[in-house]
Every structure is written in structure tokens, then in C-alpha cells.
C-alpha positions in Angstrom: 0.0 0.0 0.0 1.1 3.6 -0.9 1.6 6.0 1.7 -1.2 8.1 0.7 -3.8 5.0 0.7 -2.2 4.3 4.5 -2.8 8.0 5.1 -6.1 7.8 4.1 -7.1 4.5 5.9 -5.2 6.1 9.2 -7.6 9.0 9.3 -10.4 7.0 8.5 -9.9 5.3 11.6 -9.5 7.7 14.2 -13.0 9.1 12.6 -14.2 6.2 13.2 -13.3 5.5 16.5 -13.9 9.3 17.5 -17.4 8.8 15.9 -17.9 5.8 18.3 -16.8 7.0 20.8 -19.1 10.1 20.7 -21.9 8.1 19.8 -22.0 5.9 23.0 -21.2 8.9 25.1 -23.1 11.0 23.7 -24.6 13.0 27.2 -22.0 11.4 29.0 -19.5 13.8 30.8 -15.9 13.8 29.6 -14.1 13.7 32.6 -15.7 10.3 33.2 -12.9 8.1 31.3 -9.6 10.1 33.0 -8.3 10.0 36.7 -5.8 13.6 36.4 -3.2 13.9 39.4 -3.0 17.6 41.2 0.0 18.5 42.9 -0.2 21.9 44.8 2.5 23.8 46.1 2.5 24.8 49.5 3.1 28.3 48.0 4.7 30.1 44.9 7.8 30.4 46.6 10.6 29.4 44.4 11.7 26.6 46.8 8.5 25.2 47.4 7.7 25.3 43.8 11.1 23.7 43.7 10.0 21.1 46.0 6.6 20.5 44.1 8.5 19.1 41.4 10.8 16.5 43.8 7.4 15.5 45.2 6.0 14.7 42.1 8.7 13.0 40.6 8.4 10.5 43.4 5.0 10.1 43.5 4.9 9.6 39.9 7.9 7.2 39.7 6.5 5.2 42.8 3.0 5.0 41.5 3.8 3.6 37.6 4.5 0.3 39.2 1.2 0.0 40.0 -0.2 1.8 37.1 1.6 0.3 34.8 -0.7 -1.9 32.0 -4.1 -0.7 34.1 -6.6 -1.1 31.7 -9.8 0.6 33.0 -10.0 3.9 35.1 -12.1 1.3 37.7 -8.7 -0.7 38.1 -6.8 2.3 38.2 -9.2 3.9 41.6 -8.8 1.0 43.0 -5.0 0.9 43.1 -4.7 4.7 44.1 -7.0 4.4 46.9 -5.3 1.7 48.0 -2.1 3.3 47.9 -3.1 7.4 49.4 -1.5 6.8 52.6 1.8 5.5 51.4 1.4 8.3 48.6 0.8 10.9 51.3 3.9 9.5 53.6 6.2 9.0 50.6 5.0 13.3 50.1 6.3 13.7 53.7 9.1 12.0 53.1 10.5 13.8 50.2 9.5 17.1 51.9 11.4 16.3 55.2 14.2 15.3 53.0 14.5 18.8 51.8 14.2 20.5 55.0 10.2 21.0 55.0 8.0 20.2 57.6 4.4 21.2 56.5 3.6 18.1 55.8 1.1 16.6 52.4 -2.5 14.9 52.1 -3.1 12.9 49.1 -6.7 12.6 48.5 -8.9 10.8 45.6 -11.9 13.4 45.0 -13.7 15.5 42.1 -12.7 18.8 40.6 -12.9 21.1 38.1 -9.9 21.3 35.7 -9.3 23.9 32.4 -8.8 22.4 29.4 -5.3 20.7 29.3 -3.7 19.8 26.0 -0.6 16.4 26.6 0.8 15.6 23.3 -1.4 14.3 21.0 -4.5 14.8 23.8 -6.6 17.7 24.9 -9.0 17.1 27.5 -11.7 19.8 28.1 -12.7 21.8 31.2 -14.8 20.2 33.5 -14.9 18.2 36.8 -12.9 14.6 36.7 -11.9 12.3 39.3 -8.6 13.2 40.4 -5.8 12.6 43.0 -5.0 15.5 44.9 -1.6 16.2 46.7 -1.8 19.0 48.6 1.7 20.7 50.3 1.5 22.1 52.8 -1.4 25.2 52.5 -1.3 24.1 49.1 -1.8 28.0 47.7 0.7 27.6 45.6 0.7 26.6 41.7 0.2 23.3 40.5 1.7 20.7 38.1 -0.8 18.5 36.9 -1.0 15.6 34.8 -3.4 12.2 33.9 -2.6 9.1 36.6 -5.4 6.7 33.8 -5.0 6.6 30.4 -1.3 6.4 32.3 0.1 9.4 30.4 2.1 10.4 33.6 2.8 6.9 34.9 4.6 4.9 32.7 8.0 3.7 33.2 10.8 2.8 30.7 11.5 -0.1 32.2 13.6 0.6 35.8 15.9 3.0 34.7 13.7 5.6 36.8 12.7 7.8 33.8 9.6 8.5 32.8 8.1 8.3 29.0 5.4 9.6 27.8 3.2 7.4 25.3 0.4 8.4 22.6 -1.4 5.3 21.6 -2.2 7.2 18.3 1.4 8.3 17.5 2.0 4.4 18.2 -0.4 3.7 15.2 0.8 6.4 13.2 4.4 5.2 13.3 3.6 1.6 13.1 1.7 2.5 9.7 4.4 4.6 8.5 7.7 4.8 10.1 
């Protein structure tokens, strides 16, 4: 096949899927599919913000173990409430580590997030089910990110980096890389 004719079948595809997808949502609300993380700094300080980040890369690296291959955001609530507490003490952790002692809650509720574009994704504004890691006051700014489809929490294998993964760039260069 001609890269034009793959081209052509490509995009079918995703209009397709996206028409199927619209179709049995249709009245459904978008946040429904997605569990986003929330990490909020205790303020806009630049070493909490700096902190933020250490927290999250923790949190992030210690939680794509269990993410890791989740197939439905069901599975996926399961395993984060199961794992809050050691979330929230693994928060501490980090933060006494850096010479901070105001402490972190990690928390599995609903709330209202702007649209967000990752990648090849945009999600919309709305209210999804999200983890919240709050630091200290947590009146600072935020770094957020989606826990299911795993965008944040997948790992490359132990080396302790994250990747970040598109199923449809996978397609796309499977068809034509």
C-alpha cells in the first residue's frame, strides 16, 4: 500500500473511533474516562515550587509500578486508593528530606480542571476524578498531569525515567515509520 492510501485508511480510523466514541457517550461527561493527578505547592515560593517538582517525581515514579498496564480507570481507583497513605507518607518523606516540615494529604476526589492539552491529547474543562496532593497550604501553583489513560505513569523499564506514550502516534508510526 502507498503512503497516501495508509494516510487515508489512518484517518479513517480515528474518525471512526472518534465517531464511536461520541456516539456511546453521547450526554456522558468527559471527565468520566480520565483519573488527572494535582500537585499543589504549599506556596509560589521558588523553593517550594522547587519542592513541588521532587514530590511529584516521586510520586509519579512510585505509583507507575502500580499503574503500569491498568486497563480501566475502575482498576486504576482501585489501586490509588489503596495506595493514598503510602502516597501521602512518601510526600512527607521527600519534603522532610528537603528540610520542609508542612507536611502533604493525598486525597482521591472530584474537581474542576481547564482544558489541558498532553501531546497528542486535549482534555476539556470540566470536573474529573482526580488525586490531589496537597503541600503544605497548598496556595501555591500546581503541576498536573493524567494518573489513567497512564500518560504520567509509565515507566521505561527501571531506569527511573519516565516516557510519555500516545497510543495514536504508536499507530501512526507503526503504519508509517
Amino acid at each position: 500500500m502507498n503512503k497516501t492510501v495508509k494516510l487515508i485508511a489512518f484517518i479513517a480510523a480515528i474518525c471512526v473511533v472518534a465517531g464511536l466514541s461520541a456516539a456511546l457517550c453521547a450526554g456522558c461527561d468527559s471527565g468520566t474516562e480520565y483519573l488527572r493527578i494535582h500537585i499543589r505547592a504549599n506556596s509560589n515560593a521558588e523553593c517550594d515550587q522547587n519542592v513541588k517538582y521532587e514530590v511529584k517525581d516521586a510520586i509519579v515514579a512510585y505509583m507507575s509500578e502500580y499503574l503500569e498496564g491498568v486497563e480501566s480507570k475502575a482498576q486504576a481507583m482501585e489501586i490509588v486508593s489503596a495506595k493514598t497513605e503510602q502516597m501521602s507518607e512518601l510526600a512527607d518523606y521527600v519534603l522532610r528530606d528537603n528540610g520542609y516540615y508542612y507536611g502533604a494529604r493525598v486525597s482521591i476526589r472530584q474537581e474542576e480542571f481547564p482544558a489541558r492539552t498532553y501531546g497528542e491529547l486535549t482534555l476539556g474543562s470540566g470536573v474529573y476524578d482526580a488525586i490531589i496532593v496537597e503541600l503544605g497550604s497548598g496556595e501555591g501553583d500546581n503541576w498536573w498531569c493524567v494518573a489513567f489513560p497512564p500518560l504520567c505513569f509509565v515507566s521505561d523499564g527501571g531506569s527511573g525515567q519516565i516516557k510519555y506514550k500516545s497510543k495514536i502516534v504508536e499507530l501512526w508510526n507503526r503504519w508509517f515509520g
